[in-house]
CHARMM internal coordinates of N, CA and C (Angstrom, degrees):
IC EDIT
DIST 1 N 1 CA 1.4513
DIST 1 CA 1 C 1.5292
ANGL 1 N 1 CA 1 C 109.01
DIST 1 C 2 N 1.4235
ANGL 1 CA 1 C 2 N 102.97
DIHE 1 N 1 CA 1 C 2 N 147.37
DIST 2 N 2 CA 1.7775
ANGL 1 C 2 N 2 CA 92.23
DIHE 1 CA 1 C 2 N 2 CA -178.94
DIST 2 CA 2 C 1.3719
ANGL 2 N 2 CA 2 C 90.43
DIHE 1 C 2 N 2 CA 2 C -130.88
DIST 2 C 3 N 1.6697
ANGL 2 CA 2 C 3 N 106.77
DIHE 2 N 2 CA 2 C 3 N 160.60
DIST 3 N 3 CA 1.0865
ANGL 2 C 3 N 3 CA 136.86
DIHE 2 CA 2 C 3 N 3 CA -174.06
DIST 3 CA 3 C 1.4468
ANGL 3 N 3 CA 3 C 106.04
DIHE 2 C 3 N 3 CA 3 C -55.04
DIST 3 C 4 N 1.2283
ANGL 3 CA 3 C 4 N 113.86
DIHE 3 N 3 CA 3 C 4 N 134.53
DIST 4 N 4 CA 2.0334
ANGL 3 C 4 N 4 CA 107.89
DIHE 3 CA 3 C 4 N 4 CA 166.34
DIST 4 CA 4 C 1.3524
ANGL 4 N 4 CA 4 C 130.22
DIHE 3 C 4 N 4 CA 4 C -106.26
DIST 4 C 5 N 1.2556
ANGL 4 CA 4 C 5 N 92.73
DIHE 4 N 4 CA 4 C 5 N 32.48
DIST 5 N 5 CA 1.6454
ANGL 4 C 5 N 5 CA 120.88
DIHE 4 CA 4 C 5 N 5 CA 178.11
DIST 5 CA 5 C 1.4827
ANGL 5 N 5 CA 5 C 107.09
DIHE 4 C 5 N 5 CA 5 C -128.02
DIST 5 C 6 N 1.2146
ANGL 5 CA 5 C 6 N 121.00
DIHE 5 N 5 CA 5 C 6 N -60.33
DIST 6 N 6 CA 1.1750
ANGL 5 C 6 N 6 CA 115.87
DIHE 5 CA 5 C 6 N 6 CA 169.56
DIST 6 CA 6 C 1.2096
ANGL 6 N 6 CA 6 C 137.63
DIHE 5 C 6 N 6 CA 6 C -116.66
DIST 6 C 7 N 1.3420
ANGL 6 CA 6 C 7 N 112.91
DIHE 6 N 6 CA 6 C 7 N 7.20
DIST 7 N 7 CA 1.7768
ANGL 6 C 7 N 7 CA 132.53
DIHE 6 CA 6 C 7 N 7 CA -168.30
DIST 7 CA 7 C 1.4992
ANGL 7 N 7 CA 7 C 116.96
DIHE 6 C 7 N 7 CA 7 C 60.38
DIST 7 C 8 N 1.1029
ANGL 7 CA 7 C 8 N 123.57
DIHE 7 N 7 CA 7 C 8 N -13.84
DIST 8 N 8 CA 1.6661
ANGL 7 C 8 N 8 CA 122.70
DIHE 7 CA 7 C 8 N 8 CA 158.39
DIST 8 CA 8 C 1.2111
ANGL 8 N 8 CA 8 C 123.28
DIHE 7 C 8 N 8 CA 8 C -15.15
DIST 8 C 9 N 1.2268
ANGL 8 CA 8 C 9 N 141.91
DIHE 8 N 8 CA 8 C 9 N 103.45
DIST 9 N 9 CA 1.5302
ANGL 8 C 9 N 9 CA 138.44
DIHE 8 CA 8 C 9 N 9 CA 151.63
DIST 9 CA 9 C 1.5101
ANGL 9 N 9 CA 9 C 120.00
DIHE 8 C 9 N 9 CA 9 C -51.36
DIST 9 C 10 N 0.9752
ANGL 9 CA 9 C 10 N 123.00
DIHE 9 N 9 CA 9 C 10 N -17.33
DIST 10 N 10 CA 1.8217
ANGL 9 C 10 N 10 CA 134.82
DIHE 9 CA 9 C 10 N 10 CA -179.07
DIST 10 CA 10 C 1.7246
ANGL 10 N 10 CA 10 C 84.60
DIHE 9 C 10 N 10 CA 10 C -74.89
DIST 10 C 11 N 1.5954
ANGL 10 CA 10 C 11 N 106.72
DIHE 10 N 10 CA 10 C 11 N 108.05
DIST 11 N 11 CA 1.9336
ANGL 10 C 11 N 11 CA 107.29
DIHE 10 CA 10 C 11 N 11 CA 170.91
DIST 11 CA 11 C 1.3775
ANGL 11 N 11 CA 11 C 93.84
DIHE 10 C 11 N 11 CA 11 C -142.20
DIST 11 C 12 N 1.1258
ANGL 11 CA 11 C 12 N 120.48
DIHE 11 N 11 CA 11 C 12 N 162.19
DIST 12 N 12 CA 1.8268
ANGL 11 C 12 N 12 CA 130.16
DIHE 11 CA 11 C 12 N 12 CA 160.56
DIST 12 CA 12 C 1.7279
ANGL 12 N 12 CA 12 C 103.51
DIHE 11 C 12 N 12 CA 12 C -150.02
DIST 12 C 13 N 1.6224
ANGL 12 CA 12 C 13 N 74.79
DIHE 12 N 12 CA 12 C 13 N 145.22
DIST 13 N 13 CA 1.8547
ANGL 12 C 13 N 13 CA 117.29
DIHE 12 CA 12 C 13 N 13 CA -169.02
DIST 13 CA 13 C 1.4229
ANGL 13 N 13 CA 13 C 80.53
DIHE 12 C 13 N 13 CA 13 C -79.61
DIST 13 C 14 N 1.1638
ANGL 13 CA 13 C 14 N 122.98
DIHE 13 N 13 CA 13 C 14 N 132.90
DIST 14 N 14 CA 1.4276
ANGL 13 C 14 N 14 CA 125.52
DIHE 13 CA 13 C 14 N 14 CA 148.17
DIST 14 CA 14 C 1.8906
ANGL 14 N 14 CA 14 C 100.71
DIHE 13 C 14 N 14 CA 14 C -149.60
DIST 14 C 15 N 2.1044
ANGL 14 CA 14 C 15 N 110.45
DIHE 14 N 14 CA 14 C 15 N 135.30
DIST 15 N 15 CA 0.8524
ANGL 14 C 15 N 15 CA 119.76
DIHE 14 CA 14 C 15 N 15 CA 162.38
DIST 15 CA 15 C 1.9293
ANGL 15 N 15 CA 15 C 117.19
DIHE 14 C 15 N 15 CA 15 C -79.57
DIST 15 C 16 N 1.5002
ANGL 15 CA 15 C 16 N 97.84
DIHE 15 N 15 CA 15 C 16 N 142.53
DIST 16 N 16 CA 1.5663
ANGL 15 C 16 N 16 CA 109.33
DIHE 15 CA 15 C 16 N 16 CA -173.65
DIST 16 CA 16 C 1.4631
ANGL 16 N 16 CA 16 C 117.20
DIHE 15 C 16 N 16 CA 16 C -131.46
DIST 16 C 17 N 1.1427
ANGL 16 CA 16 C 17 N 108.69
DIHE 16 N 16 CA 16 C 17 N 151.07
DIST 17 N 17 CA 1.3346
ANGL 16 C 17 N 17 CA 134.67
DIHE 16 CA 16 C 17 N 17 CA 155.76
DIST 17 CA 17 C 1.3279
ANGL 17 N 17 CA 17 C 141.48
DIHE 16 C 17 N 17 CA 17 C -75.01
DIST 17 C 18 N 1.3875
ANGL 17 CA 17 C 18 N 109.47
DIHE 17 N 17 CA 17 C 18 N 96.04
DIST 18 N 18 CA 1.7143
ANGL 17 C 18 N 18 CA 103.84
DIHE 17 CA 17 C 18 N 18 CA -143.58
DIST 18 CA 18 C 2.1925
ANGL 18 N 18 CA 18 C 92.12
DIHE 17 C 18 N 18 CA 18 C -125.45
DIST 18 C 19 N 1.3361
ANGL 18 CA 18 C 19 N 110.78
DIHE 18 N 18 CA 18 C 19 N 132.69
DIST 19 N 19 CA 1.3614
ANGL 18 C 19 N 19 CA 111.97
DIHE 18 CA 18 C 19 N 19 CA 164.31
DIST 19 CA 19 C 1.6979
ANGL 19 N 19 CA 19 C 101.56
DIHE 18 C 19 N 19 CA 19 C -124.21
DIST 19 C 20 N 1.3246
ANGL 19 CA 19 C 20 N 99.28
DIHE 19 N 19 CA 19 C 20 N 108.81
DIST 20 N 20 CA 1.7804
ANGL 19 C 20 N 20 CA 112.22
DIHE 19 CA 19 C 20 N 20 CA 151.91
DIST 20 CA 20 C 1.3075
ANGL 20 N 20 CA 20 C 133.69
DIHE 19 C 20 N 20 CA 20 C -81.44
DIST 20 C 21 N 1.4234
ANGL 20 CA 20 C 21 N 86.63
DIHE 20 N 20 CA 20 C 21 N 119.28
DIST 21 N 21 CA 1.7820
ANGL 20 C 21 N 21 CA 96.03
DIHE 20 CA 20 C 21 N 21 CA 170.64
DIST 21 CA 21 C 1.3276
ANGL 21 N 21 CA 21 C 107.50
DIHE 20 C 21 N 21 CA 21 C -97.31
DIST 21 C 22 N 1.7269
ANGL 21 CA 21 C 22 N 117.96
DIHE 21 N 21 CA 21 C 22 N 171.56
DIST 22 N 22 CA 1.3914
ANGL 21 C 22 N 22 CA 100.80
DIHE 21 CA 21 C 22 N 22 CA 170.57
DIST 22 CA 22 C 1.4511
ANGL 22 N 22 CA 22 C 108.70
DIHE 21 C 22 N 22 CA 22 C -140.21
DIST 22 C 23 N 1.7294
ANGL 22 CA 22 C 23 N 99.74
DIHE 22 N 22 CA 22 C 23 N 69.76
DIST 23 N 23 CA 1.0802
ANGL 22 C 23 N 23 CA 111.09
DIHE 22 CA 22 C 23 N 23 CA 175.72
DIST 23 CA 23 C 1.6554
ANGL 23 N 23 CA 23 C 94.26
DIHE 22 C 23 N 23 CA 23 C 140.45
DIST 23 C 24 N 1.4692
ANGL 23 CA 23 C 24 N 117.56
DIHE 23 N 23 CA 23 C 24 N 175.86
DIST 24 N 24 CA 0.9794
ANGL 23 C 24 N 24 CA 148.00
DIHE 23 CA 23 C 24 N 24 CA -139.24
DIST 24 CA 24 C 1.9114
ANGL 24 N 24 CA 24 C 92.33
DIHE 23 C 24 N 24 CA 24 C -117.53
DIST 24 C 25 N 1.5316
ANGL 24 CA 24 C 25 N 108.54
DIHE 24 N 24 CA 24 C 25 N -56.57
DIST 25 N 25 CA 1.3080
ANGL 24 C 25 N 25 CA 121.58
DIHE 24 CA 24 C 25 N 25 CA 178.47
DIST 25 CA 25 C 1.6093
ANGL 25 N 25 CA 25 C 101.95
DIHE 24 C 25 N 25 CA 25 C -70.96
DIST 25 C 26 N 1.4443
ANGL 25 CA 25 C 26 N 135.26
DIHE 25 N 25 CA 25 C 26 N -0.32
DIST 26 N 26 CA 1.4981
ANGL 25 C 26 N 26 CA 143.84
DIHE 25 CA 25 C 26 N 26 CA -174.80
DIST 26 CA 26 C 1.0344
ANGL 26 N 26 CA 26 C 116.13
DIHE 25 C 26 N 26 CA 26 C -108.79
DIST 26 C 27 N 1.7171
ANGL 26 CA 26 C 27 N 136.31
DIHE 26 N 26 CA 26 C 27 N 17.70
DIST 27 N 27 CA 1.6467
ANGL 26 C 27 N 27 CA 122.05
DIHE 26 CA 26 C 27 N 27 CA -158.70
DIST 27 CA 27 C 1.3591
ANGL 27 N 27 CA 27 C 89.89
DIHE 26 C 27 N 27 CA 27 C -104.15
DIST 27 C 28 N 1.2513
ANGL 27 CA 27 C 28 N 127.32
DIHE 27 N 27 CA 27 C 28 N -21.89
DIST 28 N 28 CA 1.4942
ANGL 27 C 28 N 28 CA 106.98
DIHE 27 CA 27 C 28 N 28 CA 177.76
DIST 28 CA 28 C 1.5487
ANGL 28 N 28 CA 28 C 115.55
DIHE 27 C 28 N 28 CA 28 C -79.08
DIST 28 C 29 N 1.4914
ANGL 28 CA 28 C 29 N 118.83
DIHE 28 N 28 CA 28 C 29 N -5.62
DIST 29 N 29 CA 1.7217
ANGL 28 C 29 N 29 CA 110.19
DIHE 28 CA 28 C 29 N 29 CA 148.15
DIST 29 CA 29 C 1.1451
ANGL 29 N 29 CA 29 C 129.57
DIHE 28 C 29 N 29 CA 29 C -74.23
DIST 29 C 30 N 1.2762
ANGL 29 CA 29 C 30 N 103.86
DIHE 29 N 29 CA 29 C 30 N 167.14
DIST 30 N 30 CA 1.4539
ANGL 29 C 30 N 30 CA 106.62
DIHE 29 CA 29 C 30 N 30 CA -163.73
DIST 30 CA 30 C 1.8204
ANGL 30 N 30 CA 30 C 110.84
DIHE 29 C 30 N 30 CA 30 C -71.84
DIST 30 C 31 N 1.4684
ANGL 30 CA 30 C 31 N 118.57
DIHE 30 N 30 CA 30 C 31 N -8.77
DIST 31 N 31 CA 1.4594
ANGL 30 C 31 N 31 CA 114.69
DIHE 30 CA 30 C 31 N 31 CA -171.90
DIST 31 CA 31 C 1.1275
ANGL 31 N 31 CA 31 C 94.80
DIHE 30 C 31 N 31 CA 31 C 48.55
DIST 31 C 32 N 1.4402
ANGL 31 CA 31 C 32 N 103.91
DIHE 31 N 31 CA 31 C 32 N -177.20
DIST 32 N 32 CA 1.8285
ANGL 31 C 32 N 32 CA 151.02
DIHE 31 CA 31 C 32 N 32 CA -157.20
DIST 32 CA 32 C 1.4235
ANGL 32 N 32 CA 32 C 104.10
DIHE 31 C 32 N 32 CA 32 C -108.20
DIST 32 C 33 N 1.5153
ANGL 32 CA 32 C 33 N 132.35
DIHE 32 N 32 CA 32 C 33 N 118.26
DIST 33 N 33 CA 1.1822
ANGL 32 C 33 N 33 CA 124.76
DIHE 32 CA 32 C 33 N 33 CA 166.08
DIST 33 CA 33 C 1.5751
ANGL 33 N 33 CA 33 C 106.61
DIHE 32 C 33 N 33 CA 33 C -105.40
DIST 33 C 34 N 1.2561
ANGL 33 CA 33 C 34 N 104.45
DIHE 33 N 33 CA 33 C 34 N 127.75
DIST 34 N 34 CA 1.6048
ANGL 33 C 34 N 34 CA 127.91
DIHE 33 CA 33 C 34 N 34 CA -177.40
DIST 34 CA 34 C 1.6596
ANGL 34 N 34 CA 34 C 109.28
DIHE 33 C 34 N 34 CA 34 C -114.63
DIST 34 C 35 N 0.9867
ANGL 34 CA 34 C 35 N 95.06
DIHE 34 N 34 CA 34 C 35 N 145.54
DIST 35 N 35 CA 1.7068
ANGL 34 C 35 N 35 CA 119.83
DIHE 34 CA 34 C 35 N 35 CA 177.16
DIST 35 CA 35 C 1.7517
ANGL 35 N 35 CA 35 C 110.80
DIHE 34 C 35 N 35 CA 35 C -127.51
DIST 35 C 36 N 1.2783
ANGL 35 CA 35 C 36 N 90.65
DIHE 35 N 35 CA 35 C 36 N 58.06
DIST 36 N 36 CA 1.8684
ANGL 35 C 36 N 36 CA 84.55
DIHE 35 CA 35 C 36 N 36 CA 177.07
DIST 36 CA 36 C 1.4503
ANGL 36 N 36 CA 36 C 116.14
DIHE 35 C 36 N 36 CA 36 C -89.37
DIST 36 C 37 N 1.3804
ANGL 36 CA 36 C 37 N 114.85
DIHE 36 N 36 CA 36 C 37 N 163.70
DIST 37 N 37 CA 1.5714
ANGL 36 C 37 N 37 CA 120.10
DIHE 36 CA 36 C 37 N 37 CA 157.90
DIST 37 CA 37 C 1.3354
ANGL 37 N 37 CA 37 C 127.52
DIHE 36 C 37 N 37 CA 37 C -88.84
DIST 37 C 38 N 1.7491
ANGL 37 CA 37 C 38 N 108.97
DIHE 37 N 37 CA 37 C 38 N 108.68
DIST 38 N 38 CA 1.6598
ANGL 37 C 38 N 38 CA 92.81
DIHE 37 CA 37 C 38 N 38 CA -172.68
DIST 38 CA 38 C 1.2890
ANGL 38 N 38 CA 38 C 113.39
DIHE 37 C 38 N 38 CA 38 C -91.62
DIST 38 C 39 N 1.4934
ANGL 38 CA 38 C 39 N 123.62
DIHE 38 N 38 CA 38 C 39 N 169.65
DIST 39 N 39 CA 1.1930
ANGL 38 C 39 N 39 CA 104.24
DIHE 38 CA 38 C 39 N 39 CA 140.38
DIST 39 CA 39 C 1.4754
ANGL 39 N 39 CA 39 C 127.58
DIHE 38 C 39 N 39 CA 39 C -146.88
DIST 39 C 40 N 1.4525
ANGL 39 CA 39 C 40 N 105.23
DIHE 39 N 39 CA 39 C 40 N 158.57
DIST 40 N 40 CA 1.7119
ANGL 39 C 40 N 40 CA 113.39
DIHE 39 CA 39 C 40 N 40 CA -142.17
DIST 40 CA 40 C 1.8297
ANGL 40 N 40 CA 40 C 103.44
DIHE 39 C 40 N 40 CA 40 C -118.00
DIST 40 C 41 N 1.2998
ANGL 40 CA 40 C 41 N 122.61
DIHE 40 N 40 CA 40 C 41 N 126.81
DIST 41 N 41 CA 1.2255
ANGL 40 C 41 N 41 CA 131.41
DIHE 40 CA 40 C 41 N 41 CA -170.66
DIST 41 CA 41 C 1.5385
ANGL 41 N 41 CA 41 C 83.36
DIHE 40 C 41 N 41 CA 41 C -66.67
DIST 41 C 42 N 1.2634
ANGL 41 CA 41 C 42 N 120.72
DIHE 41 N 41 CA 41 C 42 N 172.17
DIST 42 N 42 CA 1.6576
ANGL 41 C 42 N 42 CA 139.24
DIHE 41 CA 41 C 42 N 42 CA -171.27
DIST 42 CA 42 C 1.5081
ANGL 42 N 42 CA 42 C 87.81
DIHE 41 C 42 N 42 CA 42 C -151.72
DIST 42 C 43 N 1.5260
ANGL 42 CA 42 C 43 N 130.96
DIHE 42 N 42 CA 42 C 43 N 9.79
DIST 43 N 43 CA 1.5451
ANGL 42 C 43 N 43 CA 98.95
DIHE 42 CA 42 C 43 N 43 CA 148.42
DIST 43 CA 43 C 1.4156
ANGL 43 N 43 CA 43 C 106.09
DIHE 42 C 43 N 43 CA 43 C -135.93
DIST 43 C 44 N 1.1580
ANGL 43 CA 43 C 44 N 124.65
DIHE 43 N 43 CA 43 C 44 N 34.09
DIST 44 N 44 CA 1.4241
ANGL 43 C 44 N 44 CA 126.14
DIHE 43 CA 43 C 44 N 44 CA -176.58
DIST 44 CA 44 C 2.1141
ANGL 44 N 44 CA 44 C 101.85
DIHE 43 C 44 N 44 CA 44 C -154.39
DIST 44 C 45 N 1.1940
ANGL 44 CA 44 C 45 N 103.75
DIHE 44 N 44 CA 44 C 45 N -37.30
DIST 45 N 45 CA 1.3433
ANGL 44 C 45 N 45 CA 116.89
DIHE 44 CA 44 C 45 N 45 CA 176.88
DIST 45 CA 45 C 1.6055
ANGL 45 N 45 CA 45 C 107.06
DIHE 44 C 45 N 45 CA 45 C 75.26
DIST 45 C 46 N 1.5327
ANGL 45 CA 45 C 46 N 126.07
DIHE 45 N 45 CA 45 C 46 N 20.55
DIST 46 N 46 CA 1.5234
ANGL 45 C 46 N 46 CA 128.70
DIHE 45 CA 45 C 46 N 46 CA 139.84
DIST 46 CA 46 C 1.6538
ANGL 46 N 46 CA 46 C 127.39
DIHE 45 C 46 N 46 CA 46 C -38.15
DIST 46 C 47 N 1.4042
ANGL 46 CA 46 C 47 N 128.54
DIHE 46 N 46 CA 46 C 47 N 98.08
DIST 47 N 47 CA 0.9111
ANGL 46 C 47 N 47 CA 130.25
DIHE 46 CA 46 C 47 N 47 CA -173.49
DIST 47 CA 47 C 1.5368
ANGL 47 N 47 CA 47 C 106.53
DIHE 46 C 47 N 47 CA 47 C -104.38
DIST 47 C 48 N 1.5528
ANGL 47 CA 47 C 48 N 113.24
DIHE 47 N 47 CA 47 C 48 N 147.86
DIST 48 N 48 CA 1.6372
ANGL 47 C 48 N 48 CA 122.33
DIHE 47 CA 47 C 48 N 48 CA 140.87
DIST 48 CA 48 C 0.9510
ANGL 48 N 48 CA 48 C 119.61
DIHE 47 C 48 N 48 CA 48 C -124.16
DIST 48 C 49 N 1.5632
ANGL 48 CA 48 C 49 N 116.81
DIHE 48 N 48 CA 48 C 49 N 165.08
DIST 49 N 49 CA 1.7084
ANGL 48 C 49 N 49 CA 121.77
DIHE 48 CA 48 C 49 N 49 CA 140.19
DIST 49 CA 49 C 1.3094
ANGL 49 N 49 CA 49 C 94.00
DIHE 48 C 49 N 49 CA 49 C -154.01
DIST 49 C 50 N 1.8760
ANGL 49 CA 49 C 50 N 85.72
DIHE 49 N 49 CA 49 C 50 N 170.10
DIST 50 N 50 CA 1.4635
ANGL 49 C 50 N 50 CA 123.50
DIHE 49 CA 49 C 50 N 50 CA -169.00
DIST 50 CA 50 C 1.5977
ANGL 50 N 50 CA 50 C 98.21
DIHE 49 C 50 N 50 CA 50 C -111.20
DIST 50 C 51 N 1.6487
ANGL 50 CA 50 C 51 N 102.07
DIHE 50 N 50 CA 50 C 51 N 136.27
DIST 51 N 51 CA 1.3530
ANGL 50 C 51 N 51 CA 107.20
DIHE 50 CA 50 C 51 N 51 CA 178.56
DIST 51 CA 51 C 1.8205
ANGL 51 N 51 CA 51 C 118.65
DIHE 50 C 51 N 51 CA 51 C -79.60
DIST 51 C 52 N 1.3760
ANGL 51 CA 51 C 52 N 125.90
DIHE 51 N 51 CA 51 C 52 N 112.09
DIST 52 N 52 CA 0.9642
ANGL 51 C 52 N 52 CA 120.91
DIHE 51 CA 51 C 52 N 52 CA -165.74
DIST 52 CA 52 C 1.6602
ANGL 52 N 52 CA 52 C 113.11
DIHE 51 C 52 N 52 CA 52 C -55.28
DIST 52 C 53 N 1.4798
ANGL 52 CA 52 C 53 N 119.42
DIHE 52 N 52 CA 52 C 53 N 123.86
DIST 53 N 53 CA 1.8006
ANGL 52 C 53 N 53 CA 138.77
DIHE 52 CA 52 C 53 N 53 CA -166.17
DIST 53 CA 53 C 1.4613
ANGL 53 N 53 CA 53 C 62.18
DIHE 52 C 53 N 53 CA 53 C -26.02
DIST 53 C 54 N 1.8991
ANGL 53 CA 53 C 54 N 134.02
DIHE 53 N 53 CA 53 C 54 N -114.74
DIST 54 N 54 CA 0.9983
ANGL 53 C 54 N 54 CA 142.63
DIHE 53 CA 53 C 54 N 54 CA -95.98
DIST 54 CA 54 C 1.6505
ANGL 54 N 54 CA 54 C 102.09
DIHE 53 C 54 N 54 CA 54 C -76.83
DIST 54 C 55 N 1.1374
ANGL 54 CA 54 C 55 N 132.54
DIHE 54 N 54 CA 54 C 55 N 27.17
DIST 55 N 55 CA 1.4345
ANGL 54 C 55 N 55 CA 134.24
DIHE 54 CA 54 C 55 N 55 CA 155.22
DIST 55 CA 55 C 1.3739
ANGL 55 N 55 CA 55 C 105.79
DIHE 54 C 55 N 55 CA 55 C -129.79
DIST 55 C 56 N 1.3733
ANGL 55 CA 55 C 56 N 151.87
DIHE 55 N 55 CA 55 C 56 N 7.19
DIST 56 N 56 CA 1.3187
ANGL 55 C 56 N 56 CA 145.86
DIHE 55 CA 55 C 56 N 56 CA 169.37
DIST 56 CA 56 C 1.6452
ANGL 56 N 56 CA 56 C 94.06
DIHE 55 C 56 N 56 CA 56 C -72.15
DIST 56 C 57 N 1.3592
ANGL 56 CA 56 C 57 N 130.62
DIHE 56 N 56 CA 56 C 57 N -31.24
DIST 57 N 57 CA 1.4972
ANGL 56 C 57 N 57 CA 104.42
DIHE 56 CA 56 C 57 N 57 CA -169.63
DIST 57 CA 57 C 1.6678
ANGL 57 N 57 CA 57 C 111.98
DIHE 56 C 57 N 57 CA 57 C -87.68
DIST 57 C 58 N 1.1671
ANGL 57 CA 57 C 58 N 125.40
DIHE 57 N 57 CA 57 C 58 N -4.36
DIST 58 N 58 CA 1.5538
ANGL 57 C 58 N 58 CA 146.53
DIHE 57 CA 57 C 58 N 58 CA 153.02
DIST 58 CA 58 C 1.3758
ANGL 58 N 58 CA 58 C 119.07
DIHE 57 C 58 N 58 CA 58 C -54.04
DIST 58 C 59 N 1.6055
ANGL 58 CA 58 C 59 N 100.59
DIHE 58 N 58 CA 58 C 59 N -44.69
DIST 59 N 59 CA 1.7981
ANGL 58 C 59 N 59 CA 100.15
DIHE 58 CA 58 C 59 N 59 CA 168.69
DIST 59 CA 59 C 1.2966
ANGL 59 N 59 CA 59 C 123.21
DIHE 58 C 59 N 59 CA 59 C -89.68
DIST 59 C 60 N 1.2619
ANGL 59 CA 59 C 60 N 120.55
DIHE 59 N 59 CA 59 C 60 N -21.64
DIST 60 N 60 CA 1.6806
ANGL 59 C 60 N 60 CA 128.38
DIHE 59 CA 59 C 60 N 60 CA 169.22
DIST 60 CA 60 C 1.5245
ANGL 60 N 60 CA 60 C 95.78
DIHE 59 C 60 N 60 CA 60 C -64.42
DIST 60 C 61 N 1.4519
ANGL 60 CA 60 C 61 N 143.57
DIHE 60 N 60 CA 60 C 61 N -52.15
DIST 61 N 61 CA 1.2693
ANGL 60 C 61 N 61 CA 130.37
DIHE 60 CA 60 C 61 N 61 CA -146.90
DIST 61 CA 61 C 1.6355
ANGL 61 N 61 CA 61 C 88.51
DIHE 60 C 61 N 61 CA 61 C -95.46
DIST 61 C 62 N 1.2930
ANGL 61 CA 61 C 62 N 131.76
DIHE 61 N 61 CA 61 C 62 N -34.48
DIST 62 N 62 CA 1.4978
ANGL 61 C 62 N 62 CA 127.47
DIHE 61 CA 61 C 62 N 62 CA 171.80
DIST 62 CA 62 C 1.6274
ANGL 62 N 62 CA 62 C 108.16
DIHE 61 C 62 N 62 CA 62 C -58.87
DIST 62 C 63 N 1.5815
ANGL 62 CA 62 C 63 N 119.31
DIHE 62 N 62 CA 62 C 63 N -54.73
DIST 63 N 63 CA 1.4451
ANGL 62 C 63 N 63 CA 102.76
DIHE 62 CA 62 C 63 N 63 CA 162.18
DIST 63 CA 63 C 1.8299
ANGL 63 N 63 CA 63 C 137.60
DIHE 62 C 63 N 63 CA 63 C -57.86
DIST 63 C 64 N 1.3660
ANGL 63 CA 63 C 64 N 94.94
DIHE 63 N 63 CA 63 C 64 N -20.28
DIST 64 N 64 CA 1.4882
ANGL 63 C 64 N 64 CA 95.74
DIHE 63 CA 63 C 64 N 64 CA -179.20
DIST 64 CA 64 C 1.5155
ANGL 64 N 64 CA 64 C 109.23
DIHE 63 C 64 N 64 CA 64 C -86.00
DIST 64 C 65 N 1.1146
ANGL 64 CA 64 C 65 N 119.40
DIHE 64 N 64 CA 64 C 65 N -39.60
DIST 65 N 65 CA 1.3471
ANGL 64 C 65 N 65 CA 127.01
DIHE 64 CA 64 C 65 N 65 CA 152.23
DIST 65 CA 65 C 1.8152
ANGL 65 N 65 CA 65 C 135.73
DIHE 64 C 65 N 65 CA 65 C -19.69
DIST 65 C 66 N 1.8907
ANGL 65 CA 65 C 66 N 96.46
DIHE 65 N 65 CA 65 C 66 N -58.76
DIST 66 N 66 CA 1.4507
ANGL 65 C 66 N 66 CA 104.43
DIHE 65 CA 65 C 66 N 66 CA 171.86
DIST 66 CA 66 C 1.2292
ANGL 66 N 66 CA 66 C 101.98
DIHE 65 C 66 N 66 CA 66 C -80.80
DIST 66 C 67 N 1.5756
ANGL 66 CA 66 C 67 N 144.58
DIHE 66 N 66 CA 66 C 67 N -50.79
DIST 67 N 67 CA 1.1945
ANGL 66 C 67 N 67 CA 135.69
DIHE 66 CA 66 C 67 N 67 CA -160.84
DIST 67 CA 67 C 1.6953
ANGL 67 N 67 CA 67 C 111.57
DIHE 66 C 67 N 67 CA 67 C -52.47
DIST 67 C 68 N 1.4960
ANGL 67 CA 67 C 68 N 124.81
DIHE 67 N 67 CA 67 C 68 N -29.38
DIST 68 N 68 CA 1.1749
ANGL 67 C 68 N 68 CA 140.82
DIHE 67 CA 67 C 68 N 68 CA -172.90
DIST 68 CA 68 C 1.6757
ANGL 68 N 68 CA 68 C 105.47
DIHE 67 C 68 N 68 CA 68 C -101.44
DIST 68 C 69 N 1.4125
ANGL 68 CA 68 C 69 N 132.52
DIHE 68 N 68 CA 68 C 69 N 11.31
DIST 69 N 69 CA 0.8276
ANGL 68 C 69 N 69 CA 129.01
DIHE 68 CA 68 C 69 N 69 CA 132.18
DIST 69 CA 69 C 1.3517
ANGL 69 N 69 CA 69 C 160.91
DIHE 68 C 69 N 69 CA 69 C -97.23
END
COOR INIT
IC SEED 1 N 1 CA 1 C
IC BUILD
């Protein structure tokens, strides 16, 4: 896979520890705790991840939630 920032083949898998808020006016909720795998170019430092299926329906009902509040 190459980088889509910089085309680099130099990438690393690393699992993370992720708490979402959704918003600034939201940190005193509890957010979304995620455990994704990112991964991070090592010559540009472009990262992604994908939210694992079995927590995407946690963030749809946390977003539908704030928008309606």
């Amino acid at each position: 896979m190459h980088c889509p920032s910089c085309a680099s083949t130099k990438q690393a898998k690393l699992t993370v520890e992720m708490m979402i808020h959704f918003g600034p006016e939201h940190l005193d909720d509890p957010g979304v705790l995620l455990f994704p795998e990112i991964e991070v170019c090592l010559r540009c430092g472009f990262s992604s991840f994908t939210v694992p299926e079995t927590q995407m329906a946690s963030i749809a009902k946390c977003t539908l939630e704030n928008k309606t509040a």
